[in-house]
DSSP file (Angstrom, degrees, kcal/mol; ACC not computed):
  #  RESIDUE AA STRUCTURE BP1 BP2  ACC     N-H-->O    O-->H-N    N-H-->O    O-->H-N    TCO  KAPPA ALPHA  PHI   PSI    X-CA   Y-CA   Z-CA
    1    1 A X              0   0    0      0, 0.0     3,-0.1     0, 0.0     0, 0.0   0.000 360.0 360.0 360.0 122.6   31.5  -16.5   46.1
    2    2 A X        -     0   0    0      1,-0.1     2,-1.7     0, 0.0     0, 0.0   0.497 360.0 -91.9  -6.9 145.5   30.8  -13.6   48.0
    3    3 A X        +     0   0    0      2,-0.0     2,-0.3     3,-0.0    -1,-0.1  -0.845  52.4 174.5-100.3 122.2   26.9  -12.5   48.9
    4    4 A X        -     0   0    0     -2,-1.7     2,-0.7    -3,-0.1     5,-0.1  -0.950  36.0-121.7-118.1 107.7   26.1  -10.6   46.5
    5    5 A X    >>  -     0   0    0     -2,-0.3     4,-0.8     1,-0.2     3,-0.7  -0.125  17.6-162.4 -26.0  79.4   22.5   -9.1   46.0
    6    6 A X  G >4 S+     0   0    0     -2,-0.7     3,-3.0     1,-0.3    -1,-0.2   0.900  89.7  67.1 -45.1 -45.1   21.5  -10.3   42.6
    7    7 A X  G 34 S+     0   0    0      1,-0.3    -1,-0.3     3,-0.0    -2,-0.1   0.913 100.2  57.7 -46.4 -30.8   18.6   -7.5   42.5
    8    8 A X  G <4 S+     0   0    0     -3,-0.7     2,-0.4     2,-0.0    -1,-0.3   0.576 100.1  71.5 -78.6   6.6   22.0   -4.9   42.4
    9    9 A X  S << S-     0   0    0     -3,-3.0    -5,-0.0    -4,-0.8     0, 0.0  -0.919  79.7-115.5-124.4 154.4   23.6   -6.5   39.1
   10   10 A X    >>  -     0   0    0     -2,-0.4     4,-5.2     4,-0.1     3,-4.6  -0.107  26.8-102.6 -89.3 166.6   22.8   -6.4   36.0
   11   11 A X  H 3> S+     0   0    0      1,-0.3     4,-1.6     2,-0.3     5,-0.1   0.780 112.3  50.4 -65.9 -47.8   21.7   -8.9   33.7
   12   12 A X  H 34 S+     0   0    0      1,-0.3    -1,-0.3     2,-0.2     4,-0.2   0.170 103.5  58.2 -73.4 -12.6   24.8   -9.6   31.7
   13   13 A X  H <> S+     0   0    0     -3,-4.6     4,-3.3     2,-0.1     5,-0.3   0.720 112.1  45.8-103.6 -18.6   26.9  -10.0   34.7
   14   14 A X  H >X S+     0   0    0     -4,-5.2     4,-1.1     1,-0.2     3,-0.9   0.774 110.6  49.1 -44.1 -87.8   24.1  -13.1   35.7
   15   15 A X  H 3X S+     0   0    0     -4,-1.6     4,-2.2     1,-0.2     5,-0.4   0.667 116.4  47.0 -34.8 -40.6   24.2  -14.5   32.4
   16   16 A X  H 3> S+     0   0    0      2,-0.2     4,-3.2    -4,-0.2    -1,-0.2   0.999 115.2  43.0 -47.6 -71.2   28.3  -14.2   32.9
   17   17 A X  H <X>S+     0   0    0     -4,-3.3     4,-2.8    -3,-0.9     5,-0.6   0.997 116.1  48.6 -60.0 -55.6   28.3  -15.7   36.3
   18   18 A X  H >X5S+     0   0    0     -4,-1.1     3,-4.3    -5,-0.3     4,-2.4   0.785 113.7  50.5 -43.9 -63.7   25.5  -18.7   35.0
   19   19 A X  H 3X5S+     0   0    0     -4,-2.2     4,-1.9     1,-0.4    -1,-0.3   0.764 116.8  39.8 -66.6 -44.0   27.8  -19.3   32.0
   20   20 A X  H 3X5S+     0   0    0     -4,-3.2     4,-1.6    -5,-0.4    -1,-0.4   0.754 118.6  42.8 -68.8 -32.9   30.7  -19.6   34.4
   21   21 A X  H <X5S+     0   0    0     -3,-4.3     4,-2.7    -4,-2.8    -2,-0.2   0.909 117.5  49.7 -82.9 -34.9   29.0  -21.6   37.2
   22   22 A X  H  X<S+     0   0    0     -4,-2.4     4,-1.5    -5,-0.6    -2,-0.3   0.991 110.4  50.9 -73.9 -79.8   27.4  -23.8   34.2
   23   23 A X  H >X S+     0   0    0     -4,-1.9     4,-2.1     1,-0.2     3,-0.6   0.836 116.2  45.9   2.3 -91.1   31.2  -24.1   32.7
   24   24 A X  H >X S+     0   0    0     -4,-1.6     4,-3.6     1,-0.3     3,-1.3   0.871 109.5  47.9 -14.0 -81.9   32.4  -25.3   36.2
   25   25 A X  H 3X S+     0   0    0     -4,-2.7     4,-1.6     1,-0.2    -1,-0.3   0.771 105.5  56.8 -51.1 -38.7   30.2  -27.3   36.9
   26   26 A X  H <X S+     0   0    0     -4,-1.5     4,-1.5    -3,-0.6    -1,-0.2   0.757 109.2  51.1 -26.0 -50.9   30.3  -29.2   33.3
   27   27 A X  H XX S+     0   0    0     -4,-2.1     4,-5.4    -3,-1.3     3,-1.1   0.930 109.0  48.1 -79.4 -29.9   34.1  -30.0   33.8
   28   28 A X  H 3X S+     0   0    0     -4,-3.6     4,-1.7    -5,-0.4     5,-0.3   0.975 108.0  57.8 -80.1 -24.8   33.7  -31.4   37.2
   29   29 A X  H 3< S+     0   0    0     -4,-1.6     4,-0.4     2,-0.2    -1,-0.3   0.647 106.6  43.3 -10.1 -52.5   31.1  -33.2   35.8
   30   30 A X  H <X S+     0   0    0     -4,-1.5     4,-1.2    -3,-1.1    -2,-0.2   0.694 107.9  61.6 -99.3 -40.7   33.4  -34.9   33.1
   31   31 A X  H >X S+     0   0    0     -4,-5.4     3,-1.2    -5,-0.2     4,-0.8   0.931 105.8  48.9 -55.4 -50.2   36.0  -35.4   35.8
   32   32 A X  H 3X S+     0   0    0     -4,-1.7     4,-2.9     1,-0.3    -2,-0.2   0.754 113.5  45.0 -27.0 -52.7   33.3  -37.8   37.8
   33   33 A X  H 3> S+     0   0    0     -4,-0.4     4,-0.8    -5,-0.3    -1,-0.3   0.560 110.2  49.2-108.6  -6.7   32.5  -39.6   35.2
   34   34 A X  H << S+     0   0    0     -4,-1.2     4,-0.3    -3,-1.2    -1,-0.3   0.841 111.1  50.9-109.0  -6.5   35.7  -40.3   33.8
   35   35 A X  H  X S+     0   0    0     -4,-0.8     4,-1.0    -5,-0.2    -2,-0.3   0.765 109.6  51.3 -82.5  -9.8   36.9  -41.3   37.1
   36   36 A X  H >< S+     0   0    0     -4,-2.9     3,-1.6     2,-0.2     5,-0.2   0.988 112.9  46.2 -60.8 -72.4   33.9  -43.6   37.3
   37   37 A X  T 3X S+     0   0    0     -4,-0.8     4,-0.8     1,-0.3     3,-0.5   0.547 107.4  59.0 -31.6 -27.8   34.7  -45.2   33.7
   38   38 A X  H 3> S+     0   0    0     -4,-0.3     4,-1.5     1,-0.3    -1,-0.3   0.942 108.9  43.4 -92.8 -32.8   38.3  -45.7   34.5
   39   39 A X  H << S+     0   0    0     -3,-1.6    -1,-0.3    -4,-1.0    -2,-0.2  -0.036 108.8  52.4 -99.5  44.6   37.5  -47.8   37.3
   40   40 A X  H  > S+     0   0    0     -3,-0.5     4,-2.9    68,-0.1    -1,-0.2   0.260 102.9  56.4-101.6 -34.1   35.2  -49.8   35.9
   41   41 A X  H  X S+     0   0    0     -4,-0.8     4,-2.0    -5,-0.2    -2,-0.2   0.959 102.5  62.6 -54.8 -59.4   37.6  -50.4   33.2
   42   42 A X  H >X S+     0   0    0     -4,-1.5     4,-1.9     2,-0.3     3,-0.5   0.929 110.9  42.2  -6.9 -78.0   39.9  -51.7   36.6
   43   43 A X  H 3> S+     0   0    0      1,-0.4     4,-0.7     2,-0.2    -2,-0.2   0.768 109.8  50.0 -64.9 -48.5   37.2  -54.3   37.0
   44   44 A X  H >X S+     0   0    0     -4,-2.9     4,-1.5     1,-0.2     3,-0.5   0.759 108.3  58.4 -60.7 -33.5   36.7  -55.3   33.6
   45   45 A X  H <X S+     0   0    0     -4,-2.0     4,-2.8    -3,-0.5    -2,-0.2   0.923 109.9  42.0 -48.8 -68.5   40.4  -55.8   33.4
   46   46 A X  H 3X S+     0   0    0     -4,-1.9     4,-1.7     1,-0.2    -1,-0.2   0.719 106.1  59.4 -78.6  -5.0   40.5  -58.2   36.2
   47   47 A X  H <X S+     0   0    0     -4,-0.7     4,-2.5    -3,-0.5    -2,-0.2   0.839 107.0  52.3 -54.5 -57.6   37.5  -60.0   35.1
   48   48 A X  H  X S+     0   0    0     -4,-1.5     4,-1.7     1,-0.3     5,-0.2   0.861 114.6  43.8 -77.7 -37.1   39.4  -60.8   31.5
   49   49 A X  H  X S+     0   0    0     -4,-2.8     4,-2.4    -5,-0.2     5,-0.3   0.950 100.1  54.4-114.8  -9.4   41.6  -61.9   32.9
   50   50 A X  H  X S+     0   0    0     -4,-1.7     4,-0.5     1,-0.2    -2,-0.2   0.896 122.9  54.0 -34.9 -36.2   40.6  -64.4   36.2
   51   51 A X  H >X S+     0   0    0     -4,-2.5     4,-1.7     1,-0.2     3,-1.1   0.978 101.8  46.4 -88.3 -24.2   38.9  -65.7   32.9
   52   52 A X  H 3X S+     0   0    0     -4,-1.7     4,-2.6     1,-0.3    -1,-0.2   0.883 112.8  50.5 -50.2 -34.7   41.7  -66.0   30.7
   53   53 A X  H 3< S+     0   0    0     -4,-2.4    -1,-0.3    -5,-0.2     5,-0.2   0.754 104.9  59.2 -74.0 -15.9   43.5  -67.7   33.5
   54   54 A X  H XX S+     0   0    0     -3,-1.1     4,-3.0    -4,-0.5     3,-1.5   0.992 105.0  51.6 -59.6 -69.1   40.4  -69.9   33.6
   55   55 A X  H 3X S+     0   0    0     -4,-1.7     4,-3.7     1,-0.3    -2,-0.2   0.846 113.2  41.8 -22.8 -69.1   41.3  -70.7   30.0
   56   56 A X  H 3< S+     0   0    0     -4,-2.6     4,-0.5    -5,-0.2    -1,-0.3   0.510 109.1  51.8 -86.9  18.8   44.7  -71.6   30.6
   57   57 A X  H <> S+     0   0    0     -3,-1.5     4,-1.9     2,-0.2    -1,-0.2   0.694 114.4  60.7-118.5 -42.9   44.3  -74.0   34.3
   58   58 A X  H  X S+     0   0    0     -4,-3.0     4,-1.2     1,-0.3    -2,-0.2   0.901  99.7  43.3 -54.5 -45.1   41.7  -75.6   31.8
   59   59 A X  H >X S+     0   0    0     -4,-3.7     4,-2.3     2,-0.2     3,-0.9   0.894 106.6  60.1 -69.2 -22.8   43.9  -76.6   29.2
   60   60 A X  H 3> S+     0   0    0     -4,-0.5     4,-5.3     1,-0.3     5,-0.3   0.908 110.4  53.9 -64.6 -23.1   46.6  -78.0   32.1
   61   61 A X  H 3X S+     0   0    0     -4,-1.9     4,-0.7     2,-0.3    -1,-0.3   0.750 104.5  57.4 -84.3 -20.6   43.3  -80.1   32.7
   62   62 A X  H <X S+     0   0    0     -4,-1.2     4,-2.8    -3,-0.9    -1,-0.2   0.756 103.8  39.7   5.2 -90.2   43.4  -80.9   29.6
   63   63 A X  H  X S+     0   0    0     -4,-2.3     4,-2.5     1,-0.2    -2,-0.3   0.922 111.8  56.5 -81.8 -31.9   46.2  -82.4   29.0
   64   64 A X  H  X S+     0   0    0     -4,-5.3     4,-1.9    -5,-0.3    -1,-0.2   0.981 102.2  60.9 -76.1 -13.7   46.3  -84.4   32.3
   65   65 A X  H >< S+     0   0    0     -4,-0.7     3,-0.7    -5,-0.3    -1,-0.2   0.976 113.3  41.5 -34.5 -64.9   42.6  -85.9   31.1
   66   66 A X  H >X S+     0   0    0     -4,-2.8     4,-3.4     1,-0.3     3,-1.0   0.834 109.2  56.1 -79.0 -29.1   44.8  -87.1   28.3
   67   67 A X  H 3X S+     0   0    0     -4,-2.5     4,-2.3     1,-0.2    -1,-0.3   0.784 105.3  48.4 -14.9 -61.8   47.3  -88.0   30.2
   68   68 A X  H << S+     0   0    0     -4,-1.9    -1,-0.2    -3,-0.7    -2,-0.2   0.021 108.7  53.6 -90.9  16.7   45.3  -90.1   32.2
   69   69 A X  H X>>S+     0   0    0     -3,-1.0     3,-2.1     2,-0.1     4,-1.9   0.492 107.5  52.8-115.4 -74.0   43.8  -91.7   29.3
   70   70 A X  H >X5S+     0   0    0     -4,-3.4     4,-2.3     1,-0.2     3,-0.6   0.803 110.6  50.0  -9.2 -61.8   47.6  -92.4   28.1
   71   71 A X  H 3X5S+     0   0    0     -4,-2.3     4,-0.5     1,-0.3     9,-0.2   0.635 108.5  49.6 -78.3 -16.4   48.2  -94.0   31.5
   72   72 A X  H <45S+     0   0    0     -3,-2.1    -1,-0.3     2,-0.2    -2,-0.2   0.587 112.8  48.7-101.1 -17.1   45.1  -96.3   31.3
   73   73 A X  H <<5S+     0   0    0     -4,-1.9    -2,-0.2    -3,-0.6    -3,-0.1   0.634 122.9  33.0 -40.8 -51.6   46.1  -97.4   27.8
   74   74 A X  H  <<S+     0   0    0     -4,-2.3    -2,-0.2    -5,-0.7    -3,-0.2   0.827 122.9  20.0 -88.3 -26.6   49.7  -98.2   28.9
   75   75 A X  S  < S-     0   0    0     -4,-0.5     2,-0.1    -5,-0.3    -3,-0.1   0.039  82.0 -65.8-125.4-138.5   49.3  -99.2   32.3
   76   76 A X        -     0   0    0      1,-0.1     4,-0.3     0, 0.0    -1,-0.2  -0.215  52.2 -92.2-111.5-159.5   47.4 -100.5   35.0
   77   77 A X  S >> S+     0   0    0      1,-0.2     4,-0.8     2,-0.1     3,-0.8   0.793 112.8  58.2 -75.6 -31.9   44.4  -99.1   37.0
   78   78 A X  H 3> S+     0   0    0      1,-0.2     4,-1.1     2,-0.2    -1,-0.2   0.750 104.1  58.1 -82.4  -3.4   45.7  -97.1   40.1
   79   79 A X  H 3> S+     0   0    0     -8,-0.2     4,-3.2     1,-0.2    -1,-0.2   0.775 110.5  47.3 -86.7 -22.0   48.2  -94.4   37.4
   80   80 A X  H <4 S+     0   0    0     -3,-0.8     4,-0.4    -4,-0.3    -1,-0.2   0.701 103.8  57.7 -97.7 -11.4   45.2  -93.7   35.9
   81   81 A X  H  X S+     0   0    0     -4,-0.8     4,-1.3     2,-0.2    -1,-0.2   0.879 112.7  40.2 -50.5 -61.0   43.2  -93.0   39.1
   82   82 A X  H  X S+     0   0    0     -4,-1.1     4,-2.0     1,-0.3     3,-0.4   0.902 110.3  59.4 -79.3 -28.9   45.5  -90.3   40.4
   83   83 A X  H  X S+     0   0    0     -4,-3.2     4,-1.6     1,-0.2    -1,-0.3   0.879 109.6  45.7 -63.9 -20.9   45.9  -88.8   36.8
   84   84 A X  H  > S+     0   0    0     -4,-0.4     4,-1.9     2,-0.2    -1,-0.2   0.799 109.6  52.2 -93.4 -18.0   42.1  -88.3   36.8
   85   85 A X  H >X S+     0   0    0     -4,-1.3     3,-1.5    -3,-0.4     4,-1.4   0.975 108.5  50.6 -45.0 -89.8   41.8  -86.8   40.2
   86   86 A X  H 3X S+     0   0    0     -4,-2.0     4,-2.3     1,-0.3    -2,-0.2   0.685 113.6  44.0 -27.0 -53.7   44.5  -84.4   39.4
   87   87 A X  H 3X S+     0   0    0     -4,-1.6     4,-1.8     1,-0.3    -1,-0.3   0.969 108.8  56.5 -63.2 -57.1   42.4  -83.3   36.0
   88   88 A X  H <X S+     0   0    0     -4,-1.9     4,-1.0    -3,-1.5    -1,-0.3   0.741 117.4  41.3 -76.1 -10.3   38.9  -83.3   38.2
   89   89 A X  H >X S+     0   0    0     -4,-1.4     4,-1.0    -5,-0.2     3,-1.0   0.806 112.4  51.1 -91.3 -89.5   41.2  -80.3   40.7
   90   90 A X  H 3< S+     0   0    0     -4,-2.3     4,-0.4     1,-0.2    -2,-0.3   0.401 116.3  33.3 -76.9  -2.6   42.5  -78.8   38.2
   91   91 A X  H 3< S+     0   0    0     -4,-1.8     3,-0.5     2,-0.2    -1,-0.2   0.858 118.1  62.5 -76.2 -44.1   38.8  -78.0   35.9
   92   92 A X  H <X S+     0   0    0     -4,-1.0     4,-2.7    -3,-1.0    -2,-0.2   0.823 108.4  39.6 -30.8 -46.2   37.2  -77.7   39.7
   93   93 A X  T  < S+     0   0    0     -4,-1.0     4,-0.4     1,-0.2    -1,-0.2   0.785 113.6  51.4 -95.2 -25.2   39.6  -74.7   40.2
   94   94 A X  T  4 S+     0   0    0     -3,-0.5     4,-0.5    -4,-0.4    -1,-0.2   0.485 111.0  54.1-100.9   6.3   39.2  -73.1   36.6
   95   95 A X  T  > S+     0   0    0     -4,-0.2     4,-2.6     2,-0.2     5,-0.3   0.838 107.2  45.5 -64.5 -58.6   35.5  -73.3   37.1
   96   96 A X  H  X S+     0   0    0     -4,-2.7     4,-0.7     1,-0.2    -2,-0.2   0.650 117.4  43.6 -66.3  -0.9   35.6  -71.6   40.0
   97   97 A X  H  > S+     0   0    0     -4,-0.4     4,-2.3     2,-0.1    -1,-0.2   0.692 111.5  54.2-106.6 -21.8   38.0  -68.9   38.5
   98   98 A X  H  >>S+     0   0    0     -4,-0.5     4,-4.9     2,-0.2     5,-0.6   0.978 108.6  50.5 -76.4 -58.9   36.0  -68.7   35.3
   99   99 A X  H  X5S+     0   0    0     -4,-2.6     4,-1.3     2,-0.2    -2,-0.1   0.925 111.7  45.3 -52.8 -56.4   32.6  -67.9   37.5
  100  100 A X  H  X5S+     0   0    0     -4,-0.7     4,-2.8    -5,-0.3    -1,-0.2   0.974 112.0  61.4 -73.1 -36.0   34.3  -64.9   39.7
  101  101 A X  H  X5S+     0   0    0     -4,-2.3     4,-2.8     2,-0.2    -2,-0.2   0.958 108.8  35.3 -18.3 -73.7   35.6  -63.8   36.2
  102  102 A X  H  X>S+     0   0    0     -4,-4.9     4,-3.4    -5,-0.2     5,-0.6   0.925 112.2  64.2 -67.8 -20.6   32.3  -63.3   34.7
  103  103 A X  H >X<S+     0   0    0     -4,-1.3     4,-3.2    -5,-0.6     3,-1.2   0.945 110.6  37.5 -40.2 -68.0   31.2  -62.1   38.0
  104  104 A X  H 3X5S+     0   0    0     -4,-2.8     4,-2.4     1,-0.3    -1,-0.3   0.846 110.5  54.3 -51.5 -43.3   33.5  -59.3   37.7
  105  105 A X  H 3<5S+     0   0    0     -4,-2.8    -1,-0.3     2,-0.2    -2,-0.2   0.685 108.1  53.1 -73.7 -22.7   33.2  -58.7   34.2
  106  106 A X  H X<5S+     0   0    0     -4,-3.4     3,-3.9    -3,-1.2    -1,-0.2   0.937 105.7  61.8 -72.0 -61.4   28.9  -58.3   34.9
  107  107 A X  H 3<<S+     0   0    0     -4,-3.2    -2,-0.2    -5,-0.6    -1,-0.1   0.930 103.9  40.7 -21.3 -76.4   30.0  -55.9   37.5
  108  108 A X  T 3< S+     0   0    0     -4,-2.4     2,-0.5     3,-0.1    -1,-0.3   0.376  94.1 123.2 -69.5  24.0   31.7  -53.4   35.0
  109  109 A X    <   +     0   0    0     -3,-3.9     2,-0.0     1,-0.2     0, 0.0  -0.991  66.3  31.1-121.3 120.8   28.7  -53.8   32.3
  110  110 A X  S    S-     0   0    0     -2,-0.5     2,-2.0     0, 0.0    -1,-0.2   0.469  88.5-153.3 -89.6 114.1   27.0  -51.2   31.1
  111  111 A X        +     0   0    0      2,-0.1     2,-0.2   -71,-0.0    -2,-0.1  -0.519  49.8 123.7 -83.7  93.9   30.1  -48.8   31.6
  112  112 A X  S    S-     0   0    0     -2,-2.0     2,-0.6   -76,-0.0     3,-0.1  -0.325  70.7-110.5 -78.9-169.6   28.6  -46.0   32.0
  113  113 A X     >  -     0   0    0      1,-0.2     4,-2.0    -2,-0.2     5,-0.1  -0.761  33.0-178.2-145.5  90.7   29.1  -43.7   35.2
  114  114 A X  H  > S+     0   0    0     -2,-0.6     4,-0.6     2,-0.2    -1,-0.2   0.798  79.7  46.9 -23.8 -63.4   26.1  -44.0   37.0
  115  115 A X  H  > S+     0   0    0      2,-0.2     4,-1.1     1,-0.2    -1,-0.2   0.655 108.9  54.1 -85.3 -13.0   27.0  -41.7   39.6
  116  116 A X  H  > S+     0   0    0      2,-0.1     4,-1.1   -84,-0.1     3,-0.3   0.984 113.1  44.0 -66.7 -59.3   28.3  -39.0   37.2
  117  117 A X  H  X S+     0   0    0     -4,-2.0     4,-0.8     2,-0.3    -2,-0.2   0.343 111.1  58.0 -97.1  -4.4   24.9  -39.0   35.3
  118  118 A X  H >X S+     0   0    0     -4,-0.6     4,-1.0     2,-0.2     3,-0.6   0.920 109.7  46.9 -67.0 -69.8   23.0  -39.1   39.2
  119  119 A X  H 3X S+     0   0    0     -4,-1.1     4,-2.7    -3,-0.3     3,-0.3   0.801 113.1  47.8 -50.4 -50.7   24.8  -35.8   39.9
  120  120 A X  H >X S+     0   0    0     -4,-1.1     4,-1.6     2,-0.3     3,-0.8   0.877 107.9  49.2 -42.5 -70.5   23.9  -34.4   36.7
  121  121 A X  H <X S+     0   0    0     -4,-0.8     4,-1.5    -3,-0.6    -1,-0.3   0.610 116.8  48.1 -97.6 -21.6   20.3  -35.2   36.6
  122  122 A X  H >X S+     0   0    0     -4,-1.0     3,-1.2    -3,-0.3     4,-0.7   0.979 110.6  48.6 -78.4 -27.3   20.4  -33.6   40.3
  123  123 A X  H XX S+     0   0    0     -4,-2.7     3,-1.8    -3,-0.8     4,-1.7   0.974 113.7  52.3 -72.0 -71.9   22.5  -30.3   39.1
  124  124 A X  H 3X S+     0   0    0     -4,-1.6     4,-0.6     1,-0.3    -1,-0.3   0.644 110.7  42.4 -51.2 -30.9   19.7  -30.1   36.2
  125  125 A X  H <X S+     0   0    0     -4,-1.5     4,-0.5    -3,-1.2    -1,-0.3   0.674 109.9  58.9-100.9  12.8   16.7  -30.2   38.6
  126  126 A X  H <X S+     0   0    0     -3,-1.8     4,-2.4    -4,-0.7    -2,-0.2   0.646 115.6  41.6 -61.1 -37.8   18.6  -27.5   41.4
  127  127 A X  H  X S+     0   0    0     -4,-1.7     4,-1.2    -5,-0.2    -2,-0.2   0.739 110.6  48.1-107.1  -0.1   18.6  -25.2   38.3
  128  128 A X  H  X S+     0   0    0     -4,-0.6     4,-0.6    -5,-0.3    -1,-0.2   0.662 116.7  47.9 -98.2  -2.5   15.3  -25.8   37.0
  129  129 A X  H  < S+     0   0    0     -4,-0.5    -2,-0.2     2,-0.2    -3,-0.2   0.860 114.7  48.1 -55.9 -66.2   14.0  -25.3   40.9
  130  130 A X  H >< S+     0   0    0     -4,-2.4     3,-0.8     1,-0.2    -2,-0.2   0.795 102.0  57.8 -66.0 -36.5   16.0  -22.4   40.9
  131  131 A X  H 3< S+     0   0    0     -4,-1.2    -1,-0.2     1,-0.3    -2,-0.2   0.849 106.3  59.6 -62.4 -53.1   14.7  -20.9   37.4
  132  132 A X  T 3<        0   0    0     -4,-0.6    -1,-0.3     1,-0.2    -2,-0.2   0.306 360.0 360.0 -75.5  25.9   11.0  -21.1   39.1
  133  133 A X    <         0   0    0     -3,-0.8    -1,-0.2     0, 0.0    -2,-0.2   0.443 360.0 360.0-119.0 360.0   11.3  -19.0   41.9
């Protein structure tokens, strides 16, 4: 905007121009904070589902558990060895996917947008600064 002398304009075209910078500002506001929310939504996204995959590498562990119970019914010792190794990998690995899951998922909790509602709080004391002088 131009330098302009506020003493040389009238009241009505301030109040115009605040309502207009206040406008402005508002929208970029709401952009901020909805691109903050949409990528926190991102995070939570991959969070649900590292655990969901958690979920399902658990059930293959599952079934080779029972497996390996099968094989130690039916058979001798050493089938039932390797089936229970296999099972103790595959729960090992959906632990560890189940843990960076919530990890993520902590990340994106509270969604709010933090850094929209920073900006805000600064734009509000810039004009209540400005309002005292």
């Amino acid at each position: 905007m131009a330098d302009v002398d506020v003493r040389e304009e009238s009241v009505g075209d301030l109040v115009q121009r605040l309502s207009e910078q206040t406008a402005t500002l508002i929208r970029q506001e709401m952009r901020l904070a909805q691109a903050e929310l949409k990528e926190k939504g991102k995070q939570a996204g991959i969070g649900a589902g590292l655990i969901g995959a958690a979920g399902i590498v658990a059930l293959a562990g599952i079934g080779a558990l029972v497996a390996a119970v099968i094989l130690v019914i039916g058979e001798a010792m050493a089938m039932w060895i390797s089936a229970l190794i296999v099972s103790g990998a595959l729960l090992a690995v959906a632990g560890v996917m189940a843990l960076v899951g919530k990890r993520q998922v902590a990340a994106a909790v509270p969604p709010k947008p933090e850094a929209a509602m920073e900006s805000v709080k600064a734009d509000v004391a810039e004009i209540k600064e400005a309002a005292h002088r």
